[in-house]
Residue frames relative to the residue before (quaternion, step in Angstrom):
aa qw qx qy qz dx dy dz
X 1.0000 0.0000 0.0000 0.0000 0.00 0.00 0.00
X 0.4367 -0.6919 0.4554 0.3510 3.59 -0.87 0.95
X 0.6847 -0.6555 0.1943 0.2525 3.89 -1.02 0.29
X 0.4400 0.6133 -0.1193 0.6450 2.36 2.05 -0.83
X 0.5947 0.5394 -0.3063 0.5114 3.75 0.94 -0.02
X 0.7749 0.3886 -0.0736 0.4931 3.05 1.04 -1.39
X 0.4965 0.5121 -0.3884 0.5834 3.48 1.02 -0.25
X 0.5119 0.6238 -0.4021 0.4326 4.04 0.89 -1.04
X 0.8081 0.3801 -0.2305 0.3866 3.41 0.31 -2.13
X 0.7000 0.5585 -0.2834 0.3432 2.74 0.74 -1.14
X 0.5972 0.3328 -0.4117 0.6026 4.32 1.24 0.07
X 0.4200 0.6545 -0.5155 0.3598 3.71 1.02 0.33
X 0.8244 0.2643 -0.2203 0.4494 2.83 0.68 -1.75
X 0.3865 0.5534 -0.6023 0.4260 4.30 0.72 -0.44
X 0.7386 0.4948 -0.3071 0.3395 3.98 0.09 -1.69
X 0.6065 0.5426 -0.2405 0.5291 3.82 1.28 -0.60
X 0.6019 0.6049 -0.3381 0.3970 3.21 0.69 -0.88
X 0.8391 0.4235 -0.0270 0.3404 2.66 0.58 -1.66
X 0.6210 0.5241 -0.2635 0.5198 3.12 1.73 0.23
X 0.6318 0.4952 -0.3380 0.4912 2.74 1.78 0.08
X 0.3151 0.8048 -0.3542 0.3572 3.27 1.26 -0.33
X 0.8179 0.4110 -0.0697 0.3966 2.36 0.29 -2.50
X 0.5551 0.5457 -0.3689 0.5079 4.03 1.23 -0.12
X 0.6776 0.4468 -0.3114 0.4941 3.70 0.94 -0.81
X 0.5195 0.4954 -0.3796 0.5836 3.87 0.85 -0.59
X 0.5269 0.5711 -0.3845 0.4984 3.88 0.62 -0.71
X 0.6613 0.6742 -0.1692 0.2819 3.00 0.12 -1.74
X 0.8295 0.1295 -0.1344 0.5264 2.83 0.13 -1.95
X 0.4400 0.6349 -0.5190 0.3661 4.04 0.36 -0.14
X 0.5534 0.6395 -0.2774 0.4558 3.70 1.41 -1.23
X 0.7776 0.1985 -0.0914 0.5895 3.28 0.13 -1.20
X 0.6907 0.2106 -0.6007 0.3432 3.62 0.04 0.28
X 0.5723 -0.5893 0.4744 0.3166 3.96 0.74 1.03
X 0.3601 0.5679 -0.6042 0.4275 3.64 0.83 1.39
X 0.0208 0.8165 -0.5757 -0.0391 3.83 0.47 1.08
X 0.6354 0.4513 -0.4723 0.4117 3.97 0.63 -0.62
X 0.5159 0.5642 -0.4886 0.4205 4.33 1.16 -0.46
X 0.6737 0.6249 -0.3471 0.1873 3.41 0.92 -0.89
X 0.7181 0.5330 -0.2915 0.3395 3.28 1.23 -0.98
X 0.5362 0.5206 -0.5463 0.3781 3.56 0.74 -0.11
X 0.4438 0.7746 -0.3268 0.3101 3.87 0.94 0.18
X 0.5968 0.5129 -0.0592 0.6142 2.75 1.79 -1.24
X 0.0209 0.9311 -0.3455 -0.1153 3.45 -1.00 0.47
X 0.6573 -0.6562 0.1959 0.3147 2.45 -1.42 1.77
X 0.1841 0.7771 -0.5388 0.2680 4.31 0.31 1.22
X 0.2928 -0.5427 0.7275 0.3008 3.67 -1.39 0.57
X 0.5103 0.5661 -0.4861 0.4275 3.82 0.44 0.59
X 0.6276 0.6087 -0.4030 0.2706 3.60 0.74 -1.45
X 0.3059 0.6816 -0.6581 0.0930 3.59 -1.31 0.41
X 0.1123 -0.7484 0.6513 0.0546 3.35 -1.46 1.25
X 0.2763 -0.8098 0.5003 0.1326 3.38 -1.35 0.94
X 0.0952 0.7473 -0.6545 0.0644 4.03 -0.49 0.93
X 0.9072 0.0820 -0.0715 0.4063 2.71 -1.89 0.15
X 0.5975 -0.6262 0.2257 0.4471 3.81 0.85 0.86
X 0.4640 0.7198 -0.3362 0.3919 3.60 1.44 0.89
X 0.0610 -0.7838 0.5286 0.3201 3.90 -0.03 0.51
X 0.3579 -0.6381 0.6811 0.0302 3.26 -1.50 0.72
X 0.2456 -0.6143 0.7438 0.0951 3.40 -1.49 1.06
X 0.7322 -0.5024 0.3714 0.2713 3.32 -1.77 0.41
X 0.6524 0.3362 -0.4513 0.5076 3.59 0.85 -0.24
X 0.6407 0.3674 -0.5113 0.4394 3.95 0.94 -0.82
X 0.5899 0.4922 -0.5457 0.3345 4.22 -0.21 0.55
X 0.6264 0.5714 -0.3318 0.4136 3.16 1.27 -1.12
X 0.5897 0.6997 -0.1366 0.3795 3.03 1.20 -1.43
X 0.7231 0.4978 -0.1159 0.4647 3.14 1.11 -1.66
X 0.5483 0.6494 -0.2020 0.4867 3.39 1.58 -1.47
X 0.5665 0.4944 -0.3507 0.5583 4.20 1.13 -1.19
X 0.7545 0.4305 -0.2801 0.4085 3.60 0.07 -0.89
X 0.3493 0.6909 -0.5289 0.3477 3.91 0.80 0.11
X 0.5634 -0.5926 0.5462 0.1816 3.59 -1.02 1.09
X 0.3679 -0.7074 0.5210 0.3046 3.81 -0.57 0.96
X 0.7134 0.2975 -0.3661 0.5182 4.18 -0.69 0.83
X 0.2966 0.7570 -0.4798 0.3299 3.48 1.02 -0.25
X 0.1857 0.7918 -0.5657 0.1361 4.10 -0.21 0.63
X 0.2544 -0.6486 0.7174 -0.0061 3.84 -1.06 1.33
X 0.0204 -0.6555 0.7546 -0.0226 2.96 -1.42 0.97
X 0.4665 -0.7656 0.4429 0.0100 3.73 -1.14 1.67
X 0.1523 -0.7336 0.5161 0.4150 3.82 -0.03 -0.24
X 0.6932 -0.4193 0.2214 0.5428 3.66 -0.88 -0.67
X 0.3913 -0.6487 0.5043 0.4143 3.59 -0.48 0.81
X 0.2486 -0.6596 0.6811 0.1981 3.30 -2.19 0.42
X 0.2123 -0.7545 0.6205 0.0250 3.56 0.05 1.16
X 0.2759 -0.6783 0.6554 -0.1852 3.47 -1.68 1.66
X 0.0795 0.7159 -0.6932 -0.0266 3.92 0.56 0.89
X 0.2228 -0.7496 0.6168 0.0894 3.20 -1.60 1.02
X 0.7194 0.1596 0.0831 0.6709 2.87 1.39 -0.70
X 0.5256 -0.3792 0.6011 0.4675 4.04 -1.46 -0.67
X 0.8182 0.4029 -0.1868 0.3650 3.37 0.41 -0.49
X 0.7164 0.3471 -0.0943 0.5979 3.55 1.14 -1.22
X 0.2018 0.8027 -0.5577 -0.0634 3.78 -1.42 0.53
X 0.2674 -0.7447 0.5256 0.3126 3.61 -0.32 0.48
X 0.2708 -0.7681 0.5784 0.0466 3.67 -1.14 0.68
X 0.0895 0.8384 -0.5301 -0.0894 3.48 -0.15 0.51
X 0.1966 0.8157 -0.5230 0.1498 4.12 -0.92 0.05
X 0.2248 -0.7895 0.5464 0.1662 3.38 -0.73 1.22
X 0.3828 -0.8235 0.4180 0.0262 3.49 -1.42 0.45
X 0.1551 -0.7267 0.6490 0.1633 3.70 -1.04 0.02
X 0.1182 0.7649 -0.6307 -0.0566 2.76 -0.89 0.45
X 0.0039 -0.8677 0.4717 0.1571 3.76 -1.80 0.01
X 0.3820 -0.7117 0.5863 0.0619 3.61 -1.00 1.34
X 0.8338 -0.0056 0.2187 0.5069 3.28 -1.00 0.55
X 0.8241 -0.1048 0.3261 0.4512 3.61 -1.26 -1.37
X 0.7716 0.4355 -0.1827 0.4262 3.57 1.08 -0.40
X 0.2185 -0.7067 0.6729 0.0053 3.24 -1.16 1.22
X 0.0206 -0.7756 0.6264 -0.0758 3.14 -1.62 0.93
X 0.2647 -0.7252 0.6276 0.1009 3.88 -0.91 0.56
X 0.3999 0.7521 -0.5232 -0.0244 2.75 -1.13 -0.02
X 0.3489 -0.6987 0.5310 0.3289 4.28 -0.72 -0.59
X 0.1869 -0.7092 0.6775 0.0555 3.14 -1.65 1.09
X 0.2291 -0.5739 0.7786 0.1094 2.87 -1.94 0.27
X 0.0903 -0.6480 0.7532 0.0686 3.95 -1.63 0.78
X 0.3333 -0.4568 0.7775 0.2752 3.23 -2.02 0.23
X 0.1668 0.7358 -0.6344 -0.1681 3.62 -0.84 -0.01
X 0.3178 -0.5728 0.7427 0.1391 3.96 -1.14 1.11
X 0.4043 -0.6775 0.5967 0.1465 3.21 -2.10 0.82
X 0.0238 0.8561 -0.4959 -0.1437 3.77 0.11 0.60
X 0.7426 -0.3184 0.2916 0.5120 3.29 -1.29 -0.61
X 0.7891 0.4223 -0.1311 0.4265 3.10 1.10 -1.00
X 0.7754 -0.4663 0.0495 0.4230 3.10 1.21 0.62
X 0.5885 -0.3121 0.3232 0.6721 4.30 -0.23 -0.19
X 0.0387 0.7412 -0.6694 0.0326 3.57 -1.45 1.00
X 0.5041 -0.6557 0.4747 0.3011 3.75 -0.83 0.61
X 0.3647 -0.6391 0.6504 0.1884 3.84 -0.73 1.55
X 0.8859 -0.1432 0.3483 0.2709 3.19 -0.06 -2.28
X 0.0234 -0.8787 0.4603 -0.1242 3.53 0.37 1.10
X 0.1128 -0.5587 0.8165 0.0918 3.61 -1.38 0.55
X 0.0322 -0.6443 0.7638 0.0191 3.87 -1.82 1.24
């Protein structure tokens, strides 16, 4: 493989990594039922939108939505597949369990994530 290839993959994978990371730090903040840590995840963009339950959502109605989580509530993630598009842009995919109370659910996501100063931040997602 030429070097100049390998030097490429090789900020692929560091730029992935780190984008996973930033989903596991998610993660755990989730399940340890720190919902106000969550929103700095989200970003603060006239771009941001998340899609559920065929509803779009703006960043305060997730944040919003995110406060109102049931205390034991706990999500479990498979292994993310991370998509650098750019240094700046990644798509994240990864399917899920989750559980409320008496209820279980499955299901798959998809993120936009933007690079900021402060660090990978969700653009746009459908769970």
């Amino acid at each position: 493989m030429h070097l100049l290839a390998m030097v490429f993959l090789a900020g692929q994978l560091s730029l992935a990594d780190s984008v996973k990371q930033t989903f596991r730090d998610y993660e755990r903040r989730l399940n340890a039922g720190d919902y106000a840590g969550l929103a700095q995840y989200y970003a603060d963009d006239p771009r941001f939108y998340w899609v559920a339950q065929g509803k779009v959502a703006s960043r305060a109605e997730v944040v919003k939505q995110l406060s109102q989580t049931p205390p034991g509530a706990h999500f479990t993630y498979g292994e993310p597949r991370v998509t650098i598009v750019d240094s700046n842009v990644a798509l994240l995919a990864t399917s899920y369990t989750g559980t409320m109370g008496t209820a279980t659910f499955s299901g798959y996501m998809t993120i936009t994530l933007i690079r900021t100063r402060a660090g990978w931040r969700f653009l746009a997602g459908q769970s």
